[in-house]
C-alpha positions as CSV (number, residue, x, y, z in Angstrom):
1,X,-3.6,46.7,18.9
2,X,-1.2,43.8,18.9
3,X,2.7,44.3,19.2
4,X,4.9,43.3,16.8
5,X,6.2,40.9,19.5
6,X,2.9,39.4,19.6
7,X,2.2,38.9,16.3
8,X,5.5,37.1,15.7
9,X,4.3,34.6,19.0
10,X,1.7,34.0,17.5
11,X,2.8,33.4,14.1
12,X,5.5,31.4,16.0
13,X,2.6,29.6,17.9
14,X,0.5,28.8,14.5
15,X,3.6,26.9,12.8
16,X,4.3,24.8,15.4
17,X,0.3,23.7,15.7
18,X,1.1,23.2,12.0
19,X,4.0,21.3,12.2
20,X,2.7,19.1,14.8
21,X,-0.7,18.5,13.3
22,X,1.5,17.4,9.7
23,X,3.4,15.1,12.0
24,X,0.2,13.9,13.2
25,X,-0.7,13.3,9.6
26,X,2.7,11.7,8.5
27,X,2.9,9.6,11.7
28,X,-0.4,7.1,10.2
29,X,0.7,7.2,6.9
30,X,1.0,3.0,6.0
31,X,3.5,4.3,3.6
32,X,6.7,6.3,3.8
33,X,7.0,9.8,2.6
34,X,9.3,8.9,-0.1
35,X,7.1,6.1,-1.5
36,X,4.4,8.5,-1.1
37,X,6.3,11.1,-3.0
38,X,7.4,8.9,-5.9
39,X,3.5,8.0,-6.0
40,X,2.4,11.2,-6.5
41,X,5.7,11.8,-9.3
42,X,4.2,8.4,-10.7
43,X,0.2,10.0,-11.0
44,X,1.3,13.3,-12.5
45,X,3.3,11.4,-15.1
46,X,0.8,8.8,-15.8
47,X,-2.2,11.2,-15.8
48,X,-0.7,13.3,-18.4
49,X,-0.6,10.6,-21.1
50,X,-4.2,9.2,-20.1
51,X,-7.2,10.4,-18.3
52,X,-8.3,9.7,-14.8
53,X,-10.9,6.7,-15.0
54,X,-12.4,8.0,-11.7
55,X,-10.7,4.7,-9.9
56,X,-7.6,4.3,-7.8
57,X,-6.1,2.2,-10.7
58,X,-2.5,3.4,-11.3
59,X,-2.6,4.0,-7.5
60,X,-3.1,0.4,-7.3
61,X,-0.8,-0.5,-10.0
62,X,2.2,1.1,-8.1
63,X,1.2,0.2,-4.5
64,X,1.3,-3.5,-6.0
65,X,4.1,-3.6,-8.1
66,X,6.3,-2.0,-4.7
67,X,4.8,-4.9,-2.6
68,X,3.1,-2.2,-0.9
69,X,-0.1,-2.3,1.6
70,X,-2.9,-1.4,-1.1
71,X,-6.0,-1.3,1.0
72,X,-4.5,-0.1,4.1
73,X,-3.5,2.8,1.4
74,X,-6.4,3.2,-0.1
75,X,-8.4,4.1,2.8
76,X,-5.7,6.4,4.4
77,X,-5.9,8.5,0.8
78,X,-9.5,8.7,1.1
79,X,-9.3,10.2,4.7
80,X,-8.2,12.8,2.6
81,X,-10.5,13.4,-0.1
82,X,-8.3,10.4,-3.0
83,X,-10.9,8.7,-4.0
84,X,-9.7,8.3,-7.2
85,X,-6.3,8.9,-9.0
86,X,-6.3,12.7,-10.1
87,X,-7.9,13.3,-6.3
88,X,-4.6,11.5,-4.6
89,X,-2.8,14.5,-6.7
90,X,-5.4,17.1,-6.6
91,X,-6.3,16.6,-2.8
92,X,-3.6,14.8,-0.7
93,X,-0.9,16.3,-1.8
94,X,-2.2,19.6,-0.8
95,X,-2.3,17.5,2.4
96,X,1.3,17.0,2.6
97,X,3.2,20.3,0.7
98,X,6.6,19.7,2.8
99,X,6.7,15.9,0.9
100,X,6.9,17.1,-2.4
């Protein structure tokens, strides 16, 4: 049976592997976190007055009207499962908890 010791090493050991693997993550994003984070604020606010369309069209909307890089965003949110706009909400930011 493990020590207590050795349960909090490796507990220790698991949230760094975490830590560095979000890093990882956050280190290709072609946005910032805080353009990324007023994106997903923009989703959940627009979503709740219409439905999702199944497109990236609000995603678009904001990455253009910030002069932002739209297909270079697009196909970083699909790495992770936002291929539309309620999956950039419903998927990435599960991706990125410590952004929000």
């Amino acid at each position: 049976m493990a020590s207590k010791e050795d349960k909090q090493k490796r507990k220790q050991l698991l949230q760094e592997f975490k830590d560095k693997e979000q890093e990882a993550k956050s280190a290709q994003m072609p946005i910032s976190k805080a353009e990324l984070k007023d994106l997903f604020v923009h989703l959940d606010s627009s979503l709740q007055e219409e439905d999702c369309d199944d497109s990236l069209t609000l995603t678009e909307a904001f990455l253009l009207e910030r002069h932002l890089p739209v297909d270079q965003t697009k196909a970083w949110l699909a790495q992770y499962g936002g291929y539309c706009d309620c999956e950039v909400l419903a998927n990435v930011e599960d991706e990125f908890p410590k952004i929000i």
